[in-house]
KOLLUM-244991 format. One record per residue (C-alpha): residue number from 0; residue in three letters; x negated, y, z. Coordinates in nm, 3 decimals, decimal comma. Example, Ala and Ser with C-alpha at 12.3 -4.5 7.8 and 13.67 -1.06 7.14 Angstrom:
<0 "ALA" <-1,230 -0,450 0,780>> <1 "SER" <-1,367 -0,106 0,714>> 
***
This chain:
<0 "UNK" <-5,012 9,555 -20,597>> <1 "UNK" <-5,328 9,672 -20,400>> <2 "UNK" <-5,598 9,814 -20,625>> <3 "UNK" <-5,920 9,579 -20,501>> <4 "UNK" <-6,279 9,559 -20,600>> <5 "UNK" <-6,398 9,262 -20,741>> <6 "UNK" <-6,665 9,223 -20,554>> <7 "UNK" <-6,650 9,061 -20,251>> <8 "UNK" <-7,071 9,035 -20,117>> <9 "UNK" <-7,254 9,279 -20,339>> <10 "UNK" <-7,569 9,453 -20,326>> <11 "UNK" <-7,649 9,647 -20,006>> <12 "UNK" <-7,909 9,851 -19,834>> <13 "UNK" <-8,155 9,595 -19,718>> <14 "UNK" <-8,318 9,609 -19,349>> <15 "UNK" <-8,661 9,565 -19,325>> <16 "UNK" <-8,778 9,175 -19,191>> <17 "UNK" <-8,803 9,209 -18,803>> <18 "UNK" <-9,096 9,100 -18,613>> <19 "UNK" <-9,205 8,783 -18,532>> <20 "UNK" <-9,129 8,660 -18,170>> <21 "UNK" <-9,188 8,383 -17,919>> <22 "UNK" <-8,906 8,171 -17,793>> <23 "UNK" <-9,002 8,339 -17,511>> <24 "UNK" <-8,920 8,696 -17,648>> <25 "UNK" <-8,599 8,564 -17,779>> <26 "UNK" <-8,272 8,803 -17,680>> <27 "UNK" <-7,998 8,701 -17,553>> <28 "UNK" <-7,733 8,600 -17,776>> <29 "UNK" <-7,449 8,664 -17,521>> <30 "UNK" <-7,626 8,978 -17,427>> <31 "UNK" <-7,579 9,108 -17,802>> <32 "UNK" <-7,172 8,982 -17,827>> <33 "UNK" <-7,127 9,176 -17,459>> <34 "UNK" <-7,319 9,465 -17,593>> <35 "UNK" <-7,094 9,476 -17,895>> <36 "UNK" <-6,780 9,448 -17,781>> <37 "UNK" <-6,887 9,713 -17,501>> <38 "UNK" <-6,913 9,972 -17,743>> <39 "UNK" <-6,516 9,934 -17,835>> <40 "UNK" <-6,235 10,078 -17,677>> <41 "UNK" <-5,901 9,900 -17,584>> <42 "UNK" <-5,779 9,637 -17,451>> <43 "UNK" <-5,763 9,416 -17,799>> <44 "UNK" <-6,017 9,426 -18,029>> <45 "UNK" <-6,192 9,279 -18,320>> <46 "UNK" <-6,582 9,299 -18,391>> <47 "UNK" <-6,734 9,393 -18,740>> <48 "UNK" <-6,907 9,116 -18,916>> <49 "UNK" <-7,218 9,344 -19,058>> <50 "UNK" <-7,245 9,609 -18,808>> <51 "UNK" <-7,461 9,781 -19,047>> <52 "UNK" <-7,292 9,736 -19,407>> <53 "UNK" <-7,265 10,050 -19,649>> <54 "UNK" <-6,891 10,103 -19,779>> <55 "UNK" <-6,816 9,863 -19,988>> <56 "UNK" <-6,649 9,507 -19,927>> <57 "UNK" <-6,789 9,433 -19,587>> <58 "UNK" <-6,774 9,787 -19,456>> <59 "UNK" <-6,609 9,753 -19,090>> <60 "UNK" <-6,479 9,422 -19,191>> <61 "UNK" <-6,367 9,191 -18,887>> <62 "UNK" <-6,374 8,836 -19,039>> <63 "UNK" <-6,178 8,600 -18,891>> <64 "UNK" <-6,404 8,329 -18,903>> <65 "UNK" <-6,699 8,532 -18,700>> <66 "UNK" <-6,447 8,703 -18,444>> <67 "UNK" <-6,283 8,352 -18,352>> <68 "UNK" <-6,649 8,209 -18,329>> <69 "UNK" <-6,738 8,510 -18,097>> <70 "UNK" <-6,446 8,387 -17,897>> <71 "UNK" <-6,560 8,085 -17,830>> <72 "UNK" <-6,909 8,159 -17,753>> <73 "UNK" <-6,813 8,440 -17,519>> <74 "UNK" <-6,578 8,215 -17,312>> <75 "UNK" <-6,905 8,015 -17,304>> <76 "UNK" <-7,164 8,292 -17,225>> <77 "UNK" <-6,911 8,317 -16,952>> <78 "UNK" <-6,741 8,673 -17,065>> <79 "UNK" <-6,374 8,562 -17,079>> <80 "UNK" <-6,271 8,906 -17,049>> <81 "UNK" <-6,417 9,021 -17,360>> <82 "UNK" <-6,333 8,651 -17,556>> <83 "UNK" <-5,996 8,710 -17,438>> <84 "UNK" <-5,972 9,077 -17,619>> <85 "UNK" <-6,059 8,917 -17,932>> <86 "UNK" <-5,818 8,642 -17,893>> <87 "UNK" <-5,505 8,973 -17,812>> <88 "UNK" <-5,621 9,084 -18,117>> <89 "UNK" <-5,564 8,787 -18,295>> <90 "UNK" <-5,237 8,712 -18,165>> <91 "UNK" <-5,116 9,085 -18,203>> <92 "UNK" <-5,263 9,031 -18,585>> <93 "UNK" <-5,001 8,763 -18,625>> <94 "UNK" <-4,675 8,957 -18,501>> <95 "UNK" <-4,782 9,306 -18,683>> <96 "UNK" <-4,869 9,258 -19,032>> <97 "UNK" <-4,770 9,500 -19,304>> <98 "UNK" <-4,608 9,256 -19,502>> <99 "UNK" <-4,645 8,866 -19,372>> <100 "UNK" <-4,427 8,738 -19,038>> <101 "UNK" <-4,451 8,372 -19,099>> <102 "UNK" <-4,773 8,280 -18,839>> <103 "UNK" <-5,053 8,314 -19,121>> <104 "UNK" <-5,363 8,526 -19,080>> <105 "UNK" <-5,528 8,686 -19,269>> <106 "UNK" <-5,937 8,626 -19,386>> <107 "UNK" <-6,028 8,999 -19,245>> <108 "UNK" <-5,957 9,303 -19,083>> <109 "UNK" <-6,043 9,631 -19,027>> <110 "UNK" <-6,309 9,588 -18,721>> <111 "UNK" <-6,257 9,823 -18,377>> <112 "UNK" <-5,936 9,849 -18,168>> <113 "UNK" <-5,626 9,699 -18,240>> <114 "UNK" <-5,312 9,813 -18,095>> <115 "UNK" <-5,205 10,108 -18,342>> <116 "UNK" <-4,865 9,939 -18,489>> <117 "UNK" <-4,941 9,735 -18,810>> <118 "UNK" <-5,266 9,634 -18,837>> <119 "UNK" <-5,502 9,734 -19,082>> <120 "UNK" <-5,724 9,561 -19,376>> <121 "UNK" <-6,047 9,680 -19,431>> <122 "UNK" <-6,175 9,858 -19,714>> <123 "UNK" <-6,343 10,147 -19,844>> <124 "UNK" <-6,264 10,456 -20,031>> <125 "UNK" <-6,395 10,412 -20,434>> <126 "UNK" <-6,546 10,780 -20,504>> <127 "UNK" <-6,545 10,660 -20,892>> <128 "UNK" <-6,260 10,512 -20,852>> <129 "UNK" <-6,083 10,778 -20,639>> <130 "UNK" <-5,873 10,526 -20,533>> <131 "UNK" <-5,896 10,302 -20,174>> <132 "UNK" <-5,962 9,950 -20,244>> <133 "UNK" <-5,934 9,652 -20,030>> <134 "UNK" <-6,128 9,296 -20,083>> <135 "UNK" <-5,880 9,019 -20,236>> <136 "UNK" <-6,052 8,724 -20,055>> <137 "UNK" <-6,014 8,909 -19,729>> <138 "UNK" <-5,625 8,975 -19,816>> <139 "UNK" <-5,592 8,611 -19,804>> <140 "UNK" <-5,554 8,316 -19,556>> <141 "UNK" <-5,783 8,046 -19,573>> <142 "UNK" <-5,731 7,733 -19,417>> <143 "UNK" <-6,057 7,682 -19,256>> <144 "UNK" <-6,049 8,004 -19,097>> <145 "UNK" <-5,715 7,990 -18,960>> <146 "UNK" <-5,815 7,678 -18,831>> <147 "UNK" <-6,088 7,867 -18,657>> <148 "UNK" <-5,864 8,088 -18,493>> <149 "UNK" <-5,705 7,814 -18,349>> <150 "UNK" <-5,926 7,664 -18,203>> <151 "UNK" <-6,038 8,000 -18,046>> <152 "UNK" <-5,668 8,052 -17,954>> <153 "UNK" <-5,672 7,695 -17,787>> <154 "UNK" <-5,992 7,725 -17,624>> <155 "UNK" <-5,851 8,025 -17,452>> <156 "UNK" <-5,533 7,864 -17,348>> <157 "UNK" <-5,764 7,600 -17,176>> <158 "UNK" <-5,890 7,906 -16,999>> <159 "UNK" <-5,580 8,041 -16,909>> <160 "UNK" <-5,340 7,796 -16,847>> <161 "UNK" <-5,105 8,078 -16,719>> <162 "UNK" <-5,108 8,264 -17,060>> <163 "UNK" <-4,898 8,070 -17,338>> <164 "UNK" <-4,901 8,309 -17,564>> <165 "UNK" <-5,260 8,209 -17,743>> <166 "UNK" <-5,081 7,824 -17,742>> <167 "UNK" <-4,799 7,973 -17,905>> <168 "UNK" <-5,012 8,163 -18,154>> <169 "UNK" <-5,206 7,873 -18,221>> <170 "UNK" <-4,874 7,683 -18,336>> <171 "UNK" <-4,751 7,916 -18,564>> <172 "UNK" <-5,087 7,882 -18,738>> <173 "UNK" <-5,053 7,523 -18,745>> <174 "UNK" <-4,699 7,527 -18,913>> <175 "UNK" <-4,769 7,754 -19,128>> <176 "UNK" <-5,126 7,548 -19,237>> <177 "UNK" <-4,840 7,232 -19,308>> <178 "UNK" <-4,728 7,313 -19,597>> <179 "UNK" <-5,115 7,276 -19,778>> <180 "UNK" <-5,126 6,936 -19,676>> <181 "UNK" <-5,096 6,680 -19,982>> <182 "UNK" <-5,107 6,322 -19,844>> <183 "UNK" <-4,720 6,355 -19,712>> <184 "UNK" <-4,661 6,374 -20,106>> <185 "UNK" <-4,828 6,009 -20,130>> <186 "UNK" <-4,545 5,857 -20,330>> <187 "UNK" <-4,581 6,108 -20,627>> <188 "UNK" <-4,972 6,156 -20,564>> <189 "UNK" <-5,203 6,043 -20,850>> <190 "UNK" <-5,420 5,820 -20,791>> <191 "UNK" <-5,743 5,867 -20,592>> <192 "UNK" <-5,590 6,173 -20,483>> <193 "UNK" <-5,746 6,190 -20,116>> <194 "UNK" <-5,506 6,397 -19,944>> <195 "UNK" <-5,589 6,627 -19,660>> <196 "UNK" <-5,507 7,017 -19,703>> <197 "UNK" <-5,563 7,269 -19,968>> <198 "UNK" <-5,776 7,575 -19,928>> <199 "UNK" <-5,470 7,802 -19,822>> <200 "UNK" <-5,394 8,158 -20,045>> <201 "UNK" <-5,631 8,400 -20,202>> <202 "UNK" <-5,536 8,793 -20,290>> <203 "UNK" <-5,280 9,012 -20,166>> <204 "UNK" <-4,877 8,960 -20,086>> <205 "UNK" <-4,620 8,948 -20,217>> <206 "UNK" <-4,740 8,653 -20,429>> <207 "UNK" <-5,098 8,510 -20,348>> <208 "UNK" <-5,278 8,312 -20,570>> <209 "UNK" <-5,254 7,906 -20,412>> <210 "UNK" <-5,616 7,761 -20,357>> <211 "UNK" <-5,585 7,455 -20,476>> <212 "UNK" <-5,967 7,279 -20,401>> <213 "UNK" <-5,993 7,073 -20,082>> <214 "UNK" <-6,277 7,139 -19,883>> <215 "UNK" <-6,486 6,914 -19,637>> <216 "UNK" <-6,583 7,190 -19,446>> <217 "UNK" <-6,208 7,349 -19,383>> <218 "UNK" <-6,060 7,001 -19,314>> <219 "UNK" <-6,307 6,944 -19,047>> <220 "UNK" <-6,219 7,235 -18,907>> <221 "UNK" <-5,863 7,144 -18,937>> <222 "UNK" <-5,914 6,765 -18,782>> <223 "UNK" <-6,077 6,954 -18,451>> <224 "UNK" <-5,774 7,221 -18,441>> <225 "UNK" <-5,492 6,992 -18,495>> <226 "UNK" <-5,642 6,738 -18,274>> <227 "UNK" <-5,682 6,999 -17,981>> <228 "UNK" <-5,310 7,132 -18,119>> <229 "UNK" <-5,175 6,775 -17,989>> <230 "UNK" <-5,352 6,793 -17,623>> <231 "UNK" <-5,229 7,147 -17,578>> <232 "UNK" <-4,914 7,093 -17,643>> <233 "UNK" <-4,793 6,742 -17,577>> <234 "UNK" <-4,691 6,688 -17,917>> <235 "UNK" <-4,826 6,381 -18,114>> <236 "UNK" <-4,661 6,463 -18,398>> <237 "UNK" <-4,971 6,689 -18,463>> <238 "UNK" <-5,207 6,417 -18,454>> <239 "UNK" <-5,085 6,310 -18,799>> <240 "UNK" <-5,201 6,645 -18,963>> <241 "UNK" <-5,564 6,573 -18,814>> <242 "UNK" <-5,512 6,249 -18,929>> <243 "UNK" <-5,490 6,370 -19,245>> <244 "UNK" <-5,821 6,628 -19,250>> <245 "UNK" <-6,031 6,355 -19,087>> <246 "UNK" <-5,946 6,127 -19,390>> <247 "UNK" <-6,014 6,371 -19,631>> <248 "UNK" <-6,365 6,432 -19,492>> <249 "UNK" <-6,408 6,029 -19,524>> <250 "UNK" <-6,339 6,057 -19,900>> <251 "UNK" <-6,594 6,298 -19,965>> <252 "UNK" <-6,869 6,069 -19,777>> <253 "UNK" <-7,133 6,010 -20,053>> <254 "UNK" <-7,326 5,677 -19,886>> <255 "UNK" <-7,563 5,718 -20,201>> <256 "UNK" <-7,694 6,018 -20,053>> <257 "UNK" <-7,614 6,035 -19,708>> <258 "UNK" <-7,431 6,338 -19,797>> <259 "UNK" <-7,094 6,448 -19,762>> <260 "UNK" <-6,985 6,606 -20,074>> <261 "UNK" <-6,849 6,987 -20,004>> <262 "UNK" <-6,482 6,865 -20,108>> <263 "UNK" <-6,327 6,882 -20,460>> <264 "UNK" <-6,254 7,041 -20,740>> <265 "UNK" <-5,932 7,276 -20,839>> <266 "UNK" <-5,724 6,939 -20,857>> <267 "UNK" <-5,759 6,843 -20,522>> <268 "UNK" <-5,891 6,513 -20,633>> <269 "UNK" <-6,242 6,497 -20,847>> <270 "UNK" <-6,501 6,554 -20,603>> <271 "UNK" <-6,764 6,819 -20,573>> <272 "UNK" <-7,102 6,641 -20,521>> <273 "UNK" <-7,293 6,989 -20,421>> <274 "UNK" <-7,449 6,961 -20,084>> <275 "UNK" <-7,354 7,274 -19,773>> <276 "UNK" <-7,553 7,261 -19,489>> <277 "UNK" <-7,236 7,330 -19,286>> <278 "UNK" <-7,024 7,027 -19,449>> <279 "UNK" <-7,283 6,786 -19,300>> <280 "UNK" <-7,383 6,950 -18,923>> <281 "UNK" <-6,966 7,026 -18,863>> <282 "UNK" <-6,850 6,652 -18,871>> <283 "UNK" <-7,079 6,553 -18,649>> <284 "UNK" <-6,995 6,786 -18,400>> <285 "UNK" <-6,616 6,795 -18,462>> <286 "UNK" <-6,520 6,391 -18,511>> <287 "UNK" <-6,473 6,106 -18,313>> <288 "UNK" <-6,648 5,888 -18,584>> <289 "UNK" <-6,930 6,052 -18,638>> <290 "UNK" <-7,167 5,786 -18,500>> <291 "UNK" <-7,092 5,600 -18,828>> <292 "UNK" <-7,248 5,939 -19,058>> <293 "UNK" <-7,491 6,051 -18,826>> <294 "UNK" <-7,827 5,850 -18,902>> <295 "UNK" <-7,795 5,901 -19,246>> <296 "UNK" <-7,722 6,287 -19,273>> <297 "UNK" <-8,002 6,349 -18,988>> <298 "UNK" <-8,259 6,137 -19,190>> <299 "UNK" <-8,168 6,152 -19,547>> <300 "UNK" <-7,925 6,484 -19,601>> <301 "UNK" <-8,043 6,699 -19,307>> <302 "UNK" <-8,414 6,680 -19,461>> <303 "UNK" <-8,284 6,782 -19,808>> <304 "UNK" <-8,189 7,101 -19,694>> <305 "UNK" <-8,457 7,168 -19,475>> <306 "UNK" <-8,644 7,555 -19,578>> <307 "UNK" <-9,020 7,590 -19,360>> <308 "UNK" <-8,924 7,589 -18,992>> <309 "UNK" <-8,530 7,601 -19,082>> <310 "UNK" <-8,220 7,540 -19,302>> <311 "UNK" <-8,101 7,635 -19,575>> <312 "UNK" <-7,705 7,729 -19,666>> <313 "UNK" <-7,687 7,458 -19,949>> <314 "UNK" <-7,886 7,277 -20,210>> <315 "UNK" <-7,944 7,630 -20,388>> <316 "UNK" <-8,236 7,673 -20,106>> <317 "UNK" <-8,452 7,957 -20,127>> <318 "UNK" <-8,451 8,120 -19,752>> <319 "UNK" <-8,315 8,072 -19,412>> <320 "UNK" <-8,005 8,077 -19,303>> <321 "UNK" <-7,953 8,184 -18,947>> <322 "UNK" <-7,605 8,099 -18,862>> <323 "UNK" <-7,679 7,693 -19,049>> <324 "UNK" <-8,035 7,667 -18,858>> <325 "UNK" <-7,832 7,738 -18,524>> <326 "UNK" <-7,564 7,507 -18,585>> <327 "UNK" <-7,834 7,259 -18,702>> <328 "UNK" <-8,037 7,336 -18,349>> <329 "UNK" <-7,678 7,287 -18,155>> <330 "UNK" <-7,688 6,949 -18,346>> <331 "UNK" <-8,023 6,834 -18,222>> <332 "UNK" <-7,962 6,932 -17,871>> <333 "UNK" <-7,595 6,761 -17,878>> <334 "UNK" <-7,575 6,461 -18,082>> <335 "UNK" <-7,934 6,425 -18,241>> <336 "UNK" <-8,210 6,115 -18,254>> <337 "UNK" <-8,292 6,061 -17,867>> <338 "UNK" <-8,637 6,064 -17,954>> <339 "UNK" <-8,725 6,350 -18,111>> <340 "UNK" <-8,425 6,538 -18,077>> <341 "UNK" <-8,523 6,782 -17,827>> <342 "UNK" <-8,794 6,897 -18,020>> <343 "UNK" <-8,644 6,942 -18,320>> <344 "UNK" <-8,384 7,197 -18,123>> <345 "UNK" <-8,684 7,381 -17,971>> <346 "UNK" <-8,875 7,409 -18,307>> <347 "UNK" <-8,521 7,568 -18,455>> <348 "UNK" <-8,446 7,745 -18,170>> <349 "UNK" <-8,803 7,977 -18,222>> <350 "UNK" <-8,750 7,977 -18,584>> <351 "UNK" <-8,421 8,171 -18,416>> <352 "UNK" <-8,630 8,360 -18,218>> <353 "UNK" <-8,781 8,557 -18,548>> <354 "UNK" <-8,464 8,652 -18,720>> <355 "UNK" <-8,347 8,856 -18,423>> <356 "UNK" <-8,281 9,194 -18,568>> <357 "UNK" <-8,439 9,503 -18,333>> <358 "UNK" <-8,068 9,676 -18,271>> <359 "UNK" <-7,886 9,398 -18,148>> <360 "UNK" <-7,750 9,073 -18,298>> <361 "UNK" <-7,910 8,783 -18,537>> <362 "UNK" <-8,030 8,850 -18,925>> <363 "UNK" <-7,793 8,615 -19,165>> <364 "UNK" <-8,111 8,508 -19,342>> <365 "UNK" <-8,501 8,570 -19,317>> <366 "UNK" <-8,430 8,671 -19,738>> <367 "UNK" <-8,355 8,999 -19,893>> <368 "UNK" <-8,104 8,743 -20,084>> <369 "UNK" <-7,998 8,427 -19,995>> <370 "UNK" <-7,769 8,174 -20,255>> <371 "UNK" <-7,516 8,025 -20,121>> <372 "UNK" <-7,447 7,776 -20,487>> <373 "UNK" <-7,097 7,932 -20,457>> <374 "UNK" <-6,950 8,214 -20,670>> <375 "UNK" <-6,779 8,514 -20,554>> <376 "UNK" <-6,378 8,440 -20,546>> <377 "UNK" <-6,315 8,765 -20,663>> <378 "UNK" <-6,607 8,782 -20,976>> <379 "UNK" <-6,580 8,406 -21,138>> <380 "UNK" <-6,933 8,352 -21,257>> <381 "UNK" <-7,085 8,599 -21,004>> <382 "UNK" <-7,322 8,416 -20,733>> <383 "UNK" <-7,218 8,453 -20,362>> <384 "UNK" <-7,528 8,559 -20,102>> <385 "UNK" <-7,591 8,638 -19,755>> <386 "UNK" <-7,812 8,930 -19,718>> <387 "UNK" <-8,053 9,008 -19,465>> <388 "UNK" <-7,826 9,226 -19,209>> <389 "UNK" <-7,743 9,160 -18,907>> <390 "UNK" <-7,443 8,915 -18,864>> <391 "UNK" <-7,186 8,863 -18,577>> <392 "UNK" <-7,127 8,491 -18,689>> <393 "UNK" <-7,487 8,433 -18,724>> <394 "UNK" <-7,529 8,592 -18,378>> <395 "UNK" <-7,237 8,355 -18,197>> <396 "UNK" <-7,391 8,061 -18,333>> <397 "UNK" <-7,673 8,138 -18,169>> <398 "UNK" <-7,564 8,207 -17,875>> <399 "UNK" <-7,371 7,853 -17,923>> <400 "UNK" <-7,698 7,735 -17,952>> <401 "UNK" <-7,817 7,871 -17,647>> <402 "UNK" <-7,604 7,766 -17,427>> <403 "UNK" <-7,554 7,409 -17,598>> <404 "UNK" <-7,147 7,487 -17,625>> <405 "UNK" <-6,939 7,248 -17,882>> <406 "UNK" <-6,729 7,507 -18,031>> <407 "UNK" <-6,510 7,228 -18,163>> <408 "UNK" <-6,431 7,049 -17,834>> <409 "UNK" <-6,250 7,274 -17,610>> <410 "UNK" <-6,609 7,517 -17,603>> <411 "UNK" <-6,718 7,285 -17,356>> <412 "UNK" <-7,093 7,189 -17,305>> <413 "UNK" <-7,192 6,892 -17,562>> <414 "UNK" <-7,163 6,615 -17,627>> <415 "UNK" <-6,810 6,596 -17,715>> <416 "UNK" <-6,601 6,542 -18,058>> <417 "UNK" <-6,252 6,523 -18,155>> <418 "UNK" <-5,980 6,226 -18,159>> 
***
């Protein structure tokens, strides 16, 4: 086994708030991702997630979720030459792990080039310790962020009709996603179970611990992929598997609250009632019937999260969170009320405008601190945070923003939603 710390966010050198700025001042969010991935060699490569993290957890770690997002809105800000790098590095990822050859990925990297034989973890040498330790959660394979590498993998086969081999990659994650699906198991299933697919694996091979929750926000993200799967590649039977996310997003609609809930607990049944800002904005993007959600999370959930001129991450509140107020801005400009909507984007879009950090790329949060109401996989009790550094997924989101892309159809300009 892999010695690991148990931390996985943990207390880091703060950066100073930035200045406040005009929409007008506002950088470029494309200009930050081209800047970024400009300063890395290679042909293939993978972006850090906090350019400026200590050693520690999230020291030079590439998270999948932020690189795959950076795909997308780099095909969008019109660099496919650098969104295609990311997406090489993805599919070389799959074929050259140290230990796993079935199609999985893994929840981070070591950030830079990739191309040196089996690619590498991040981590961080442990001068108490004396020992190099890795980050279990980033060992392990989420479903929600696999299914974000898919659709980054798809969006660039749209691009490149020529180049199968980011289809290909994108249907060995899909197989491999299968087998954390539970409503195929109806006949045995207890009752109220509402299907739809497990969180994946957490910790390190050669035996993973098996996430067992459901979440609203990974099946969304699995509903868009597997949906896009079936146009890619012709084959319906795919369709079923987003048949089965979409419903499991329906269970966890709260019409009390005009909420979703954020999925369930360790049985995969009882529901979670907590509120994420992400499990509400992401199904309205991502699914065909949103229409039937959206008045009620825009008037009666949306506002529950709201923090001054932004969003929180979740019903814990306190502070700002960049990458949510973006996707919530992305929203407004996409699929919000027709009457107000546009100003509602522009309000969020200068909120934006504040949090950009003076080096290059987006703050996660206006905070020191923000609470995310989740605890740390790897420290059960331990709170969760985003910190105020700058953030590659809070910085593609913006850019998202900017240019008004749907990361979840295709990257194509809103509106447009899954089937």
């Amino acid at each position: 086994m892999f010695p690991v710390r148990l931390l996985f966010f943990v207390t880091m050198a703060l950066l100073t708030v930035g200045r406040a700025a005009t929409a007008a001042d506002m950088s470029d969010a494309c200009a930050d991702l081209r800047h970024d991935a400009a300063g890395i060699r290679g042909a293939a490569l993978l972006l850090p997630s906090f350019p400026g993290a200590e050693p520690g957890p999230l020291y030079k770690a590439a998270f999948l979720y932020d690189n795959a997002v950076a795909v997308i809105a780099l095909a969008g800000c019109d660099d496919l030459a650098d969104a295609r790098r990311i997406g090489d590095a993805l599919v070389y990822a799959q074929s050259h792990d140290r230990f796993w050859q079935d199609g999985r990925l893994r929840n981070a990297y070591r950030a830079g080039f990739i191309g040196d034989d089996k690619i590498k973890l991040a981590g961080w040498w442990d001068t108490d310790r004396n020992q190099w330790l890795e980050d279990r959660y980033q060992a392990g394979s989420d479903s929600g962020n696999l299914a974000w590498a898919m659709l980054a993998l798809l969006t660039l086969d749209r691009l490149n009709p020529d180049t199968p081999r980011y289809r290909d990659s994108a249907v060995r994650i899909g197989t491999w996603l299968r087998q954390w699906r539970d409503d195929d198991k109806a006949a045995t299933a207890p009752a109220g179970d509402p299907g739809g697919f497990r969180g994946g694996t957490f910790g390190h091979e050669p035996d993973p611990e098996i996430v067992r929750w459901k979440s609203t926000e990974h099946n969304t993200d699995l509903a868009a992929a597997f949906a896009r799967l079936a146009v890619a590649t012709g084959d319906a039977t795919w369709k079923e598997d987003a048949k089965a996310a979409r419903n499991l997003v329906a269970a966890m609609w709260q019409p009390e609250a005009g909420c979703f809930a954020t999925g369930t607990a360790d049985d995969g049944i009882s529901r979670n009632d907590f509120e994420a800002l992400d499990a509400q904005i992401w199904p309205l993007l991502a699914l065909a019937d949103a229409p039937r959600y959206r008045a009620a999370v825009m008037t009666r959930c949306l506002p529950k999260l709201r923090q001054g001129q932004g969003y929180a991450y979740s019903a814990a509140l306190h502070g700002i969170w960049t990458e949510g107020t973006a996707q919530a801005a992305l929203l407004m400009a996409c699929t919000g009320r027709p009457d107000d909507a546009a100003d509602d984007a522009r309000e969020l879009m200068q909120t934006l405008a504040t949090l950009h950090a003076p080096g290059g790329g987006f703050y996660a949060t206006d905070q020191a601190q923000l609470p995310t109401g989740f605890i740390l996989p790897t420290t059960p009790g331990a709170q969760r945070f985003y910190f105020h550094q700058s953030h590659l997924g809070a910085t593609a989101w913006v850019a998202l923003a900017q240019r008004k892309i749907n990361p979840f159809a295709f990257g194509e300009a809103c509106p447009g939603t899954t089937n």
